[in-house]
ZABA-695558 format. One line per field, with one value per atom (N, C-alpha, C): x, y, z. Coordinates in Angstrom, 3 decimals. Atoms other than C-alpha are relative to their C-alpha. Layout:
<atoms>
u X/...
v Y/...
w Z/...
</atoms>
This chain:
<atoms>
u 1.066/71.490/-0.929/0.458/70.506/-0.926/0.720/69.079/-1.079/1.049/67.096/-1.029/1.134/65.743/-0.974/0.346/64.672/-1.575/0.368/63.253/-1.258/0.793/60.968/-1.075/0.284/60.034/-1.320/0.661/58.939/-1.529/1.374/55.601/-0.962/0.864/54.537/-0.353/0.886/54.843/-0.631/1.144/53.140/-1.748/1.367/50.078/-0.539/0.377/50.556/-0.620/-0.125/50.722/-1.528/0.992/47.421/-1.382/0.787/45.276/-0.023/-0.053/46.333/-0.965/0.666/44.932/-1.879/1.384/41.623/-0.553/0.486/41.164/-0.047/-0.151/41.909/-1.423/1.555/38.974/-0.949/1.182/36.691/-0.358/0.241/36.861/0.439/0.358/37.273/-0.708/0.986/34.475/0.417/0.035/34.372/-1.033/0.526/33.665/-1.334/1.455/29.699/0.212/0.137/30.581/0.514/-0.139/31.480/-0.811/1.185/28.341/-1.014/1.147/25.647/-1.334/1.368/22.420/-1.134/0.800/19.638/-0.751/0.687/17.602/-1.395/1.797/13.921/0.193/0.249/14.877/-0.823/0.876/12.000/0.079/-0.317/12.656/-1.789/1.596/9.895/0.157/0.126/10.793/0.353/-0.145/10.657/0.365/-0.119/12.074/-0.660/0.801/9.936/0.866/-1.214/12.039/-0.738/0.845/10.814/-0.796/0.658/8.017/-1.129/0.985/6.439/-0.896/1.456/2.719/-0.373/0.180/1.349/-0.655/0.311/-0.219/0.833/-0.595/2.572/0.940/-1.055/4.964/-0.774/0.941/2.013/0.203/-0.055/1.999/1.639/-1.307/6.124/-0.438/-0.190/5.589/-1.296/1.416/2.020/-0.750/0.818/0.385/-1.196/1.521/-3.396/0.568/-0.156/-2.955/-0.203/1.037/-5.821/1.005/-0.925/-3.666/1.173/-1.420/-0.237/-0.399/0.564/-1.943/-0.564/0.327/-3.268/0.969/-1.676/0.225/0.471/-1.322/2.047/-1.174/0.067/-0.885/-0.479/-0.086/-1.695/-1.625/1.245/-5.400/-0.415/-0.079/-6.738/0.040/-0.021/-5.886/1.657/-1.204/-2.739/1.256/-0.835/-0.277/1.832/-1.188/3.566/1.197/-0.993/7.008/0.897/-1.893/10.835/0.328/-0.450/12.310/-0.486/0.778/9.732/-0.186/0.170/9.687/-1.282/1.181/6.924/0.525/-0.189/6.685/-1.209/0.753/5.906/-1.161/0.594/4.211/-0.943/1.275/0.631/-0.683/0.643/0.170/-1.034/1.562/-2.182/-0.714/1.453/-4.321/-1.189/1.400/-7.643/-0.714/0.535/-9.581/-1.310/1.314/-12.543/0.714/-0.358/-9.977/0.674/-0.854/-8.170/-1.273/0.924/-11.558/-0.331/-0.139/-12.088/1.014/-0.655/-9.232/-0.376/0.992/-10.690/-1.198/1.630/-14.211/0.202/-0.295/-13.149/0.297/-0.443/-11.656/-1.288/1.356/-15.224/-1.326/1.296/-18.069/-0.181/0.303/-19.999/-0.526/0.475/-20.584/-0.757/1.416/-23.368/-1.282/1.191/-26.604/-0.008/0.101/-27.739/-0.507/0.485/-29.202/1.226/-0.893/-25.735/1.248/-0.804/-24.004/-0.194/0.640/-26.196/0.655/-0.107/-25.587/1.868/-1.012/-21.638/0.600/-0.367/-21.475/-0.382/0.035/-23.415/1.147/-0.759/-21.295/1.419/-1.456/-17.688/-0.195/0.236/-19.075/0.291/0.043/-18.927/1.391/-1.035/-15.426/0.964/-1.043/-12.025/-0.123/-0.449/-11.393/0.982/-1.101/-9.006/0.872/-1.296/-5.569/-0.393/-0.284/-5.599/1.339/-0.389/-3.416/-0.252/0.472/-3.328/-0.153/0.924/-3.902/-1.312/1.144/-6.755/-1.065/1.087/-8.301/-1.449/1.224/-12.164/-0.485/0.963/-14.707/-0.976/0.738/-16.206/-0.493/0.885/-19.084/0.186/-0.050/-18.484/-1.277/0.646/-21.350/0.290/-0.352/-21.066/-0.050/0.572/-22.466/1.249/-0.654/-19.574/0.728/-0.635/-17.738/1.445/-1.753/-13.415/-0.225/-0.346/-12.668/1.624/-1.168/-9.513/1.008/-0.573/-6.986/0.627/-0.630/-5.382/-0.495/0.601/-6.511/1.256/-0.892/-3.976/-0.033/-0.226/-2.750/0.947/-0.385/-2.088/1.787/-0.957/1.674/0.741/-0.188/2.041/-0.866/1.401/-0.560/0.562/-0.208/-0.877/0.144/-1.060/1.508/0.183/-1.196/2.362/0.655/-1.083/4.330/1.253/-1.129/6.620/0.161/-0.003/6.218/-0.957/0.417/4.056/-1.243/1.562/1.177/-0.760/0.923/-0.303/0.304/-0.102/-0.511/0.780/-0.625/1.324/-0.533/-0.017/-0.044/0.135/-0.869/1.609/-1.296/0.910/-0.444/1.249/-1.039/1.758/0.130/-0.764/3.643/-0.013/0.922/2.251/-1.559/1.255/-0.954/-0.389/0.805/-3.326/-0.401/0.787/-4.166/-0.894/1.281/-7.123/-0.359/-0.012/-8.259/-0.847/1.291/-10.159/-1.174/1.462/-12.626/-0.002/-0.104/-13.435/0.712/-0.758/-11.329/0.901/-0.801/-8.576/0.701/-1.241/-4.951/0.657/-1.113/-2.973/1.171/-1.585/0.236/0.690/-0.910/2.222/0.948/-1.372/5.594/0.721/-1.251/8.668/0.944/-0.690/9.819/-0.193/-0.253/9.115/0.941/-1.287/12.013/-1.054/-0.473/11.501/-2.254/1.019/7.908/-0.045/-0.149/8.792/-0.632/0.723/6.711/-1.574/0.973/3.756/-1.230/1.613/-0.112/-1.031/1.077/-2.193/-0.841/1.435/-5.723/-0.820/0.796/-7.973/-1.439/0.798/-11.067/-1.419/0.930/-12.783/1.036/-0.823/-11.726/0.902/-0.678/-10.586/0.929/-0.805/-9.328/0.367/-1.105/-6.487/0.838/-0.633/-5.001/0.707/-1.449/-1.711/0.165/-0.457/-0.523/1.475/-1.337/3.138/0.533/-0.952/5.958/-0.701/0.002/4.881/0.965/-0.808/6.564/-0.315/0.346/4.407/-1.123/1.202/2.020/-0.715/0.529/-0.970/-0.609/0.585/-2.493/0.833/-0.553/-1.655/-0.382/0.335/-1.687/-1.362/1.009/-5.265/-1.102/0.544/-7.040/-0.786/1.288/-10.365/0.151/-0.031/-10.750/-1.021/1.019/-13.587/0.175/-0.520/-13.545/0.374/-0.796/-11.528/0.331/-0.532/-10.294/1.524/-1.602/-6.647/0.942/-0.665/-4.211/1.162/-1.706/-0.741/0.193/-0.793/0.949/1.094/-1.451/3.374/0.741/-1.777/6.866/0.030/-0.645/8.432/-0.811/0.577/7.617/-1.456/1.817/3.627/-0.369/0.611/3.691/-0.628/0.623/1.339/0.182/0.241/1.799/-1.049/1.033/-1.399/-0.068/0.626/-2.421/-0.905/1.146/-5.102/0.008/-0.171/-4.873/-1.538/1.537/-7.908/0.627/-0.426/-7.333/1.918/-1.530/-3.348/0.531/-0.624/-2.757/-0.443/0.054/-2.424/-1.362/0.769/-5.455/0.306/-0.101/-5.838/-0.794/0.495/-6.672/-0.499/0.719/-8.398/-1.247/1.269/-11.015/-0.884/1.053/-12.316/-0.184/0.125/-11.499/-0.943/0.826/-14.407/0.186
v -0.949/27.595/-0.623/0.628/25.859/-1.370/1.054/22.430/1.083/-0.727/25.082/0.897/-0.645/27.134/-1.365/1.319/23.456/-0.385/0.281/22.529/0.267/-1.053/25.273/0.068/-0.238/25.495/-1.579/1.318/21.519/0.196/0.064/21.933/1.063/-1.298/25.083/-1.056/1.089/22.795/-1.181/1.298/19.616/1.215/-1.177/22.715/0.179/-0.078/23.819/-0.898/1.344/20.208/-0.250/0.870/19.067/1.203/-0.728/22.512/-0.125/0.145/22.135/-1.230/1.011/18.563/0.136/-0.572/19.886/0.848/-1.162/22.722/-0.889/0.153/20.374/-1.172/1.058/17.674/0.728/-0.450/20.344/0.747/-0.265/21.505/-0.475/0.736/18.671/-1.648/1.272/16.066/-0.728/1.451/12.411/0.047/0.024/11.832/-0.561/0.563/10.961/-1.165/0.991/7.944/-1.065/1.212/6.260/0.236/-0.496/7.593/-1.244/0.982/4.787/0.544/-0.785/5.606/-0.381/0.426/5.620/-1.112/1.707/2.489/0.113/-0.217/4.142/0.391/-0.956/5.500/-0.968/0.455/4.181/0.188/-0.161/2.962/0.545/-0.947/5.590/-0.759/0.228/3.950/-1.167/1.766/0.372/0.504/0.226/-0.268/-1.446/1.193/-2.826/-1.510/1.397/-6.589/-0.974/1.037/-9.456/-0.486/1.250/-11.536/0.773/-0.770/-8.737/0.703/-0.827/-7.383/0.871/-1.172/-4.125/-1.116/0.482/-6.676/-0.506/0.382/-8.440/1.169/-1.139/-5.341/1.021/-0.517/-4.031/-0.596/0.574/-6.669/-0.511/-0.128/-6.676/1.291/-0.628/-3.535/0.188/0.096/-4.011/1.528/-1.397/-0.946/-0.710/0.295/-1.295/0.433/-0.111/-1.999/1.116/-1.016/0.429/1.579/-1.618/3.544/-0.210/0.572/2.010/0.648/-0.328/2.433/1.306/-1.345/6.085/0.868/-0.658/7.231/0.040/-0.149/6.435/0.485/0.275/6.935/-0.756/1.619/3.458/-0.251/0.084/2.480/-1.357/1.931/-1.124/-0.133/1.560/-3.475/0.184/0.135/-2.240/-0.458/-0.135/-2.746/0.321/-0.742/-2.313/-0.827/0.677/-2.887/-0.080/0.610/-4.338/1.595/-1.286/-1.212/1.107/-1.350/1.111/0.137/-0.949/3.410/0.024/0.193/2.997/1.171/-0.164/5.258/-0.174/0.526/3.868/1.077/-0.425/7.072/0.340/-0.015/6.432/0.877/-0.582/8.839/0.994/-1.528/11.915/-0.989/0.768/8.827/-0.556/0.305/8.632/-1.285/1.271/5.401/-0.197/-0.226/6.778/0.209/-0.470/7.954/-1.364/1.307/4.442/-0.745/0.798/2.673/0.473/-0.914/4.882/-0.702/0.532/3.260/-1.624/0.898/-0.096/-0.556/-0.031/0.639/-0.689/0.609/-0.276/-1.452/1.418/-3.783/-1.345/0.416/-4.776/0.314/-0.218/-2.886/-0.939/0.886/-5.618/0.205/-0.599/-5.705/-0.588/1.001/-8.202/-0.074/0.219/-9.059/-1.145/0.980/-10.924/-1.601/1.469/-14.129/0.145/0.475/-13.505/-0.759/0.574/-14.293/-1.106/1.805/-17.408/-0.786/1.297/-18.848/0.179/0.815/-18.277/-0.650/1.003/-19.890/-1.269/1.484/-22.916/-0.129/0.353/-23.049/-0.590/0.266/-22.722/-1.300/1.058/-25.798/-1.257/1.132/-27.654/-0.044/-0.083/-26.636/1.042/-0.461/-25.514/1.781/-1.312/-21.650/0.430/-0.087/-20.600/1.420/-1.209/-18.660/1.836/-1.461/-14.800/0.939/-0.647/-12.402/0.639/-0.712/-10.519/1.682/-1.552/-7.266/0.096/0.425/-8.692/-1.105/0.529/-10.310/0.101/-0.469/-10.571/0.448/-0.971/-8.652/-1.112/1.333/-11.425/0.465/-0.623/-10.606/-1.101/0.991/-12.894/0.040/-0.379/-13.665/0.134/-0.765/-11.394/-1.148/0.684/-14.432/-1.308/1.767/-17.180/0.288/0.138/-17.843/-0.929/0.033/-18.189/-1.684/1.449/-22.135/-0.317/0.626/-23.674/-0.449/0.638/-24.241/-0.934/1.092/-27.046/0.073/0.595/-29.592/-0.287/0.275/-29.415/0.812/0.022/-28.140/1.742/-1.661/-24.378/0.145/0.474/-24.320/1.284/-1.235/-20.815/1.236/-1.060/-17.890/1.062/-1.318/-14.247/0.590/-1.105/-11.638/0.723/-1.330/-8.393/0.407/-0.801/-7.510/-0.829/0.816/-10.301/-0.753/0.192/-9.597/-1.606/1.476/-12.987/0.646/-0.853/-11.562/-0.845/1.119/-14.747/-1.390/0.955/-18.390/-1.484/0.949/-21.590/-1.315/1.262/-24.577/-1.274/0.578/-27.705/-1.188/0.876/-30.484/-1.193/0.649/-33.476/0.266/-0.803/-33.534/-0.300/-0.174/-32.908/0.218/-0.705/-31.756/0.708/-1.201/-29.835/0.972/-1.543/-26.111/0.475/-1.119/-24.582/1.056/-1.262/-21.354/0.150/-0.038/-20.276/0.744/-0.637/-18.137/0.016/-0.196/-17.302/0.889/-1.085/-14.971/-0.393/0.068/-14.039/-0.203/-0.296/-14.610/0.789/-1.395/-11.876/0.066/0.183/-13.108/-1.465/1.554/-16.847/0.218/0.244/-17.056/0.028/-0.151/-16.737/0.807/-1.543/-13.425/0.597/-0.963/-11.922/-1.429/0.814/-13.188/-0.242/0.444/-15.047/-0.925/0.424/-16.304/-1.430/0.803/-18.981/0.184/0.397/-20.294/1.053/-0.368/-18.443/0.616/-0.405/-17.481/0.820/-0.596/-14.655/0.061/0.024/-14.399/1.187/-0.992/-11.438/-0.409/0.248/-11.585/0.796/-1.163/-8.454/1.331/-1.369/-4.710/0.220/-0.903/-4.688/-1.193/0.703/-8.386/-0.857/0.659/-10.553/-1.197/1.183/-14.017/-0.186/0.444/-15.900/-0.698/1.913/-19.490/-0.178/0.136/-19.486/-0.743/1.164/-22.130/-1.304/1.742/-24.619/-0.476/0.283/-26.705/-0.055/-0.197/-26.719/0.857/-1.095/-23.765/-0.832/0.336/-24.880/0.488/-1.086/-21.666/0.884/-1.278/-18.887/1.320/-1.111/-15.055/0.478/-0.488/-14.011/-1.083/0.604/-16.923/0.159/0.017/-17.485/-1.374/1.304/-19.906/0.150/-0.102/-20.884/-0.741/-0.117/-21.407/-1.385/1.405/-24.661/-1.070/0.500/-25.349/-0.478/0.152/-26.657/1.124/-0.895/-24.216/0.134/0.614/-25.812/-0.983/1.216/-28.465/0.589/0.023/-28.362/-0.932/0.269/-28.932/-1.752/1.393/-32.403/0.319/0.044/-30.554/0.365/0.188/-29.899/0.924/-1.055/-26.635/0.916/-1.524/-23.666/1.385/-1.621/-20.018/0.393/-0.863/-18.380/1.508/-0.919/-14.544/0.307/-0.799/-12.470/1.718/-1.431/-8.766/0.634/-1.012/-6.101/1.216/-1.143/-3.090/0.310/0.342/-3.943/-0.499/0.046/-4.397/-1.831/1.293/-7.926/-0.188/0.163/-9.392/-1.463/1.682/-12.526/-1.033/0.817/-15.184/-0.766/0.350/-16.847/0.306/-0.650/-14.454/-0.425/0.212/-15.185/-1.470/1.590/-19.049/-0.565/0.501/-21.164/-1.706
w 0.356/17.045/-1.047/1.103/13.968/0.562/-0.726/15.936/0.965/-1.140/18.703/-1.208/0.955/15.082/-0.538/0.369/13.820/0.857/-1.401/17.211/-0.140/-0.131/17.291/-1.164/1.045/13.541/-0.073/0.476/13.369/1.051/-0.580/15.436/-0.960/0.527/13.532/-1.304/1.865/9.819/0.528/-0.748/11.447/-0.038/0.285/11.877/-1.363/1.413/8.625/-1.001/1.081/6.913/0.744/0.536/8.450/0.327/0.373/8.510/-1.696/1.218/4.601/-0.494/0.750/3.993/0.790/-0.254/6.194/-1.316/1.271/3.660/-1.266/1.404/0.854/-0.240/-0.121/2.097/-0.408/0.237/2.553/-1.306/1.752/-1.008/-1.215/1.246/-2.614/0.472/-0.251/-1.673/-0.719/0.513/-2.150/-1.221/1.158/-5.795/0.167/-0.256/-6.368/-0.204/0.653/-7.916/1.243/-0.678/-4.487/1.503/-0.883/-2.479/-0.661/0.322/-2.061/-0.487/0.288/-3.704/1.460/-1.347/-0.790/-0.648/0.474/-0.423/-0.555/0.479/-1.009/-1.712/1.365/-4.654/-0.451/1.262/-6.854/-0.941/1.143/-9.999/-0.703/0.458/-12.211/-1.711/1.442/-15.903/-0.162/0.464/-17.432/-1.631/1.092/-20.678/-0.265/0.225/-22.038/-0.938/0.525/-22.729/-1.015/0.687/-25.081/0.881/-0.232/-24.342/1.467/-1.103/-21.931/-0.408/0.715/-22.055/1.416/-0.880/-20.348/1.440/-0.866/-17.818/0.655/-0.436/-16.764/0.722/-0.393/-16.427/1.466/-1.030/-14.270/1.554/-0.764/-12.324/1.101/-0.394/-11.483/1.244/-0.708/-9.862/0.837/-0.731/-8.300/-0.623/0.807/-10.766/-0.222/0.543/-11.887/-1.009/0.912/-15.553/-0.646/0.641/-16.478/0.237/-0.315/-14.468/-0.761/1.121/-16.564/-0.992/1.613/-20.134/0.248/0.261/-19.233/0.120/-0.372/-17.757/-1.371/1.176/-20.899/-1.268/1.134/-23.372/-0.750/0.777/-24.603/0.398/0.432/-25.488/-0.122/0.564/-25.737/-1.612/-0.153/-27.130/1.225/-0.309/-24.919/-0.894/1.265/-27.842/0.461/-0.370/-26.439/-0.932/0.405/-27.991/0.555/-0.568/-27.252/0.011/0.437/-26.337/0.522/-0.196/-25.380/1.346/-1.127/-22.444/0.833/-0.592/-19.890/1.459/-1.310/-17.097/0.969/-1.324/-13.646/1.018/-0.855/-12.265/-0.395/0.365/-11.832/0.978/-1.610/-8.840/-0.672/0.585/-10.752/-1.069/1.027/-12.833/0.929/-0.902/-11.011/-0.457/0.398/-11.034/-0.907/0.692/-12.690/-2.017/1.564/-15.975/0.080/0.134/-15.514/-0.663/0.200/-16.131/-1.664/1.306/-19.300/-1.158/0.850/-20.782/-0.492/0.112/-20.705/-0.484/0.917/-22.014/-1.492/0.973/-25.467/0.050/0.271/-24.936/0.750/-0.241/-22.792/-0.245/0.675/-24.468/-0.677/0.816/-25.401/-1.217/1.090/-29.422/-0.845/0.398/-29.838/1.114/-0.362/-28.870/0.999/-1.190/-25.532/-1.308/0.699/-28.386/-0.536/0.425/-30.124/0.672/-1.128/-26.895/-0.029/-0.374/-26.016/-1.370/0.887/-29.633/0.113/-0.479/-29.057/0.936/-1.579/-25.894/0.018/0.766/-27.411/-0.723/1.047/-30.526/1.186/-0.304/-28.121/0.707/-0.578/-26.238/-0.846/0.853/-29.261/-0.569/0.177/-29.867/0.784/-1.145/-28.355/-0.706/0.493/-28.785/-0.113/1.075/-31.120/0.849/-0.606/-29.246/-0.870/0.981/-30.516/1.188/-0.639/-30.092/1.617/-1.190/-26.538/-0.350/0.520/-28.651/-0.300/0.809/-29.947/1.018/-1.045/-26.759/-0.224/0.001/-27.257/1.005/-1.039/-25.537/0.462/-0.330/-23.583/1.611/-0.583/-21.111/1.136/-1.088/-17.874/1.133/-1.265/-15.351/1.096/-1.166/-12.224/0.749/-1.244/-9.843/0.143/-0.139/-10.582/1.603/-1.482/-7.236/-0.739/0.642/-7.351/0.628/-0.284/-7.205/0.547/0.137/-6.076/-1.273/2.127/-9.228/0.684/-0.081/-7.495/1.255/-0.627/-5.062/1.411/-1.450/-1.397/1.019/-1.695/1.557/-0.317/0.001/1.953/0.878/-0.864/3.310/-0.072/-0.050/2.948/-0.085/0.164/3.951/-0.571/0.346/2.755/0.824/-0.792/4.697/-0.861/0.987/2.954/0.578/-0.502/5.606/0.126/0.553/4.920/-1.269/1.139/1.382/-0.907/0.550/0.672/-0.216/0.691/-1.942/-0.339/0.456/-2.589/0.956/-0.697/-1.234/-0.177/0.613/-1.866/0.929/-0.266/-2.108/-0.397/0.280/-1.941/-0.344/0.396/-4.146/-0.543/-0.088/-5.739/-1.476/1.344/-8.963/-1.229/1.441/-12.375/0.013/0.280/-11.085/-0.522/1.024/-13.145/0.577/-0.665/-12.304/-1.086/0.620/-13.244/0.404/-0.338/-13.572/0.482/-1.022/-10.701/-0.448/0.277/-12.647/-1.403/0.910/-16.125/-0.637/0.208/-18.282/-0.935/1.687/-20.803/0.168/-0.319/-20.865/-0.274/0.187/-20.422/-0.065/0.472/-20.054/0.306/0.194/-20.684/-0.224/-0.033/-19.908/0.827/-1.203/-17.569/0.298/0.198/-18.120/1.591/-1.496/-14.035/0.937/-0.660/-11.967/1.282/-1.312/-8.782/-0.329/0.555/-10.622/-1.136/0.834/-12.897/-1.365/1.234/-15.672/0.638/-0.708/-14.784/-1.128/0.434/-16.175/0.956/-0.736/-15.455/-0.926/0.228/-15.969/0.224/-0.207/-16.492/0.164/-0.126/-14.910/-0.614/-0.004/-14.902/-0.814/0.012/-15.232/1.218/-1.605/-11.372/0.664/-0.406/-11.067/-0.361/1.090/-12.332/1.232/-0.941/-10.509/-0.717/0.028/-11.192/0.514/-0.219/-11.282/-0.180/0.278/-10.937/0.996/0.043/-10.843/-0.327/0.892/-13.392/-0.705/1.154/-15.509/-1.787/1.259/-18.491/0.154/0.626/-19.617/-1.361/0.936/-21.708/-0.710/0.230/-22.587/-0.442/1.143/-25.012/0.353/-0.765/-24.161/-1.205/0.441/-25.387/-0.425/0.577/-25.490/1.597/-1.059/-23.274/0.537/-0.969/-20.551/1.116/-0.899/-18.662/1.611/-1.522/-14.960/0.221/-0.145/-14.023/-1.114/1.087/-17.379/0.579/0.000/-17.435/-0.927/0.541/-17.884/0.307/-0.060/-16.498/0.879/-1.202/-14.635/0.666/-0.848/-11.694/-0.231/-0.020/-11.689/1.000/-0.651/-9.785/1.784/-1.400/-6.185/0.753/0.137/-7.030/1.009/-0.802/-5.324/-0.926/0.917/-6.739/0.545/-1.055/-5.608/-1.133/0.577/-6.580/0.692/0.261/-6.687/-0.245/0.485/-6.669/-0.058/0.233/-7.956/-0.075/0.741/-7.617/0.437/0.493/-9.268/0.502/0.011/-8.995/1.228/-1.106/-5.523/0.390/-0.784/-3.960/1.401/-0.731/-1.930/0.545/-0.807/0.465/-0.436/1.252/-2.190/1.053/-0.751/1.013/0.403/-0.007/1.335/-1.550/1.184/-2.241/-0.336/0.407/-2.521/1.076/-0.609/-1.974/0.392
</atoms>
């Protein structure tokens, strides 16, 4: 009797035992902490690291500087510290209040004869590094045309759809790059990953190029440079990747090189 009550009994707890661990799944989910985050999340906040300026940090995430500095706040001379909180969302800054922020660091604050006599004078000497808070207000003529900063063989075009925002070209090794137009430096150093040694150049209000993977930088962040000055050497394999940014976004540095 006891083996035929058994018998009988063992199918019913087998039921029991795995309606129980059903009920116990469905109210108690897999901890968050081993759920993948999705792949689109966009990072919205930068903490700002050594040796980084509102232009460069701009340029990591492809932002227009001008919309950056109205998001958080920040006024020329652009001014940021180690530490400080930037947020990435520039979606409600219009391009008309982005430009606004800017006005200050290019309102010119001399006279068309005070211009001419410092543009003689700097001819007669080198111009002195300044801060990149302290960038001058330097009036560029509209008509120059973008030059080549190094002299080779294009061995990589512009694709954004296979992420390639600029061009690389392969010249030989310790060539000199120059800067394809006139303008300020905005940022010297090697602080954005997968960029090396790298130098950008402010042109205008709307556009900004980039000379990266050198081995030596010869230029300081805020100093002026006129169009095919020297402003670094390549590395042993005398390749250049150049950039061209208007109003933050990546353009086909082919269309403007003459």
């Amino acid at each position: 009797m006891l083996r035929l009550a058994s018998s009988k009994l063992l199918p019913i707890l087998m039921i029991l035992v795995i309606t129980g661990c059903s009920s116990y799944t469905n109210n108690h989910p897999a901890p968050v902490s081993s759920r993948a985050q999705p792949p689109s999340k966009r990072i919205m906040v930068h903490q700002v690291e050594r040796g980084e300026t509102l232009y460069s940090i701009a340029w990591r995430y492809d932002l227009d500087f001008r919309k950056l500095a109205r998001a958080n706040g920040i006024r020329a001379p652009f001014t940021i510290s180690r530490g400080q909180l930037l947020s990435l969302d520039t979606s409600k800054i219009s391009k008309s209040s982005a430009k606004a922020v800017d006005r200050a660091a290019t309102k010119p604050k001399t006279t068309v004869a005070a211009n001419r006599q410092t543009t003689v004078q700097q001819t007669k000497k080198t111009v002195q590094p300044t801060s990149v808070g302290k960038s001058p207000s330097v009036n560029f003529s509209s008509n120059w045309q973008w030059q080549w900063p190094v002299k080779g063989k294009v061995v990589e075009s512009y694709n954004p759809k296979d992420l390639r925002k600029g061009i690389k070209i392969k010249a030989v090794s310790r060539s000199a790059v120059r800067s394809a137009g006139p303008g300020v430096v905005v940022y010297s150093g090697e602080g954005l990953r997968g960029y090396g040694k790298l130098v950008i150049i402010k042109h205008s209000d709307i556009l900004l190029s980039a000379y990266a993977h050198n081995q030596q930088i010869m230029v300081k962040e805020g100093q002026t440079v006129k169009q095919m000055e020297i402003i670094s050497r390549l590395g042993a394999n005398g390749t250049l990747y150049f950039e061209i940014r208007k109003d933050g976004y990546p353009v086909n540095p082919a269309a403007y090189l003459k």
